[in-house]
C-alpha positions, 0 to 999 in steps of 0.5 A: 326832433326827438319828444317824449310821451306817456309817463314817469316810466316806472312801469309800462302803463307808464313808460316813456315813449320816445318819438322821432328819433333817426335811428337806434342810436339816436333813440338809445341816447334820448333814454339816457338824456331823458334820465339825466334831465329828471335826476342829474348826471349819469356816474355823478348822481347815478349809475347804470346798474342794466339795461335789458330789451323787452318784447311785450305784444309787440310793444318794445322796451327798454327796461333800464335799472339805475342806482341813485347816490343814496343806494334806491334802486328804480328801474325806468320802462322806455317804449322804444317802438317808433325807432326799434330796428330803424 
């Protein structure tokens, strides 16, 4: 069972951390369904603008840049540790 901790993601003190997923597959999912339970669904209310993994003292992450219907741009730190290379 996939949960979520740590923050709002909007930097990697605040990431949101990902626990319990079965592989890469299932924890790449849990970023997107994470986004679409805070800000509705994805290509409707936004877009994927990237997606980008990052290696910080061994900490991994996957930074995801999203553009809201309004035209903000956020981007939303995901700490994929648990499941990286799983």
């Amino acid at each position: 069972m996939i949960t979520y901790k740590g923050g709002n993601g909007l930097d990697t003190r605040e990431a949101i951390i990902i626990i319990g997923a079965i592989d890469e597959l299932e924890g790449i999912d849990a970023e997107y369904i994470w986004l679409e339970e805070k800000y509705g669904k994805q290509d409707l209310e936004w877009e994927l603008i990237d997606q980008e993994f990052i290696d910080l003292d061994n900490i991994k992450y996957d930074l995801l840049k999203i553009k809201f219907q309004n035209g903000e741009i956020k981007e939303f730190w995901f700490d994929i540790t648990d499941f990286y290379e799983k």
